[in-house]
PLY file of the C-alpha trace (Angstrom):
ply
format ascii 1.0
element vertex 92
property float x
property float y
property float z
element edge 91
property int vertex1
property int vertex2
end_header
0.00 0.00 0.00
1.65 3.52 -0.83
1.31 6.74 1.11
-1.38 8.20 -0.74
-3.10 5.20 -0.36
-2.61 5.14 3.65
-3.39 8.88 3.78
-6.95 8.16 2.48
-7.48 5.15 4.84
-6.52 7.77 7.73
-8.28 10.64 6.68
-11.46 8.95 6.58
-11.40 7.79 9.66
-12.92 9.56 12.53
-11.18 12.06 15.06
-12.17 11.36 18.51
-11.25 14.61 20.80
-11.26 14.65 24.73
-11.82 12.65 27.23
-14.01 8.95 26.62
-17.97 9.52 27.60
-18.53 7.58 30.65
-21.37 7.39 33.24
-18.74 5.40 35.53
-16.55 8.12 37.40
-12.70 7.91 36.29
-9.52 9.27 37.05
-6.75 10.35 34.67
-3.19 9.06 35.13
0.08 9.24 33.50
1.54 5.88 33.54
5.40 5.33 31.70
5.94 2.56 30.03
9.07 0.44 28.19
9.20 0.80 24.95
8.67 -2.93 24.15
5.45 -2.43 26.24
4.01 0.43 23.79
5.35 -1.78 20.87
3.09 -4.55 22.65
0.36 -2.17 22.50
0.78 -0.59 19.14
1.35 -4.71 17.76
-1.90 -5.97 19.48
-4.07 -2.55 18.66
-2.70 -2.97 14.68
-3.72 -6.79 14.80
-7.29 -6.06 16.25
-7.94 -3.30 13.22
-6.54 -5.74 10.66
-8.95 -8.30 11.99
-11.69 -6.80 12.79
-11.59 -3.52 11.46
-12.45 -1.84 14.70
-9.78 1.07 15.83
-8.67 0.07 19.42
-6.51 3.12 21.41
-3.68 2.08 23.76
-5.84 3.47 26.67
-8.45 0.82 25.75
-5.92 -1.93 25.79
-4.44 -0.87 29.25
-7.68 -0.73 30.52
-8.82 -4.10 29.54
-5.80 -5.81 30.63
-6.23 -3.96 34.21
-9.89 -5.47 34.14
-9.42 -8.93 33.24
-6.83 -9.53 35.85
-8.41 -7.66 38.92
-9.81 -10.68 39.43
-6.20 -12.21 40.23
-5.25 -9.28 42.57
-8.30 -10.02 45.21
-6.47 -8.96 48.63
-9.02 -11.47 50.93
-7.46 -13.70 49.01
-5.36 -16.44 50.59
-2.67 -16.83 48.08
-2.88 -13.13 47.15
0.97 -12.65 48.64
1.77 -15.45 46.27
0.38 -13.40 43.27
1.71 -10.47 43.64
5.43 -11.52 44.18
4.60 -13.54 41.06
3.07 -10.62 39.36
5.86 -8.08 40.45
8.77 -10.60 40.51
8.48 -10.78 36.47
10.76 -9.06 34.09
10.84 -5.43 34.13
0 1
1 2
2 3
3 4
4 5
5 6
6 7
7 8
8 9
9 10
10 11
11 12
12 13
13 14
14 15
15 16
16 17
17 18
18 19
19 20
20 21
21 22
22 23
23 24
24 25
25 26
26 27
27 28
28 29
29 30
30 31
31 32
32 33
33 34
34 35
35 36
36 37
37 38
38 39
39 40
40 41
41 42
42 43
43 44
44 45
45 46
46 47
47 48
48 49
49 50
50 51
51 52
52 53
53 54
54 55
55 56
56 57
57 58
58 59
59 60
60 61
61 62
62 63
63 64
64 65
65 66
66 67
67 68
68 69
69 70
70 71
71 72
72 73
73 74
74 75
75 76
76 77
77 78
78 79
79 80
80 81
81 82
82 83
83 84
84 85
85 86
86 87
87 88
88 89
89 90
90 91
């Protein structure tokens, strides 16, 4: 595909401007990250357009992953210790 041809892809789509429409109260955060971790991102966000067509931002990806393992980070748990120096002990 050449550059005029990616230019037209992009400048159809749509611009989305501000903050994400929510009736769930949120907070904003900075969060840095390694670079292979926004490559991760910008791999997995790239594979879910190609698929599916739908345009996923990194912010949607982060929170997803946060959601799907809060269910692994339950402090009354009684191997939650466990987890997290499993969780944190993992490369940086």
């Amino acid at each position: 595909m050449g550059r005029d041809e990616r230019e037209a892809r992009t400048s159809n789509a749509p611009r989305i401007f501000g903050r994400p429409k929510s009736e769930e109260p949120y907070q904003k955060v900075t969060v840095c990250l390694y670079d292979r971790q926004i490559l991760m991102l910008d791999k997995t966000a790239l594979a879910i357009r190609e698929k599916t067509g739908r345009i996923v931002r990194r912010a949607e990806l982060v929170r997803a992953l946060v959601e799907n393992s809060a269910g692994a980070l339950n402090p009354m748990a009684k191997d939650f210790d466990r987890t997290v120096r499993s969780l944190l002990s993992k490369r940086e």
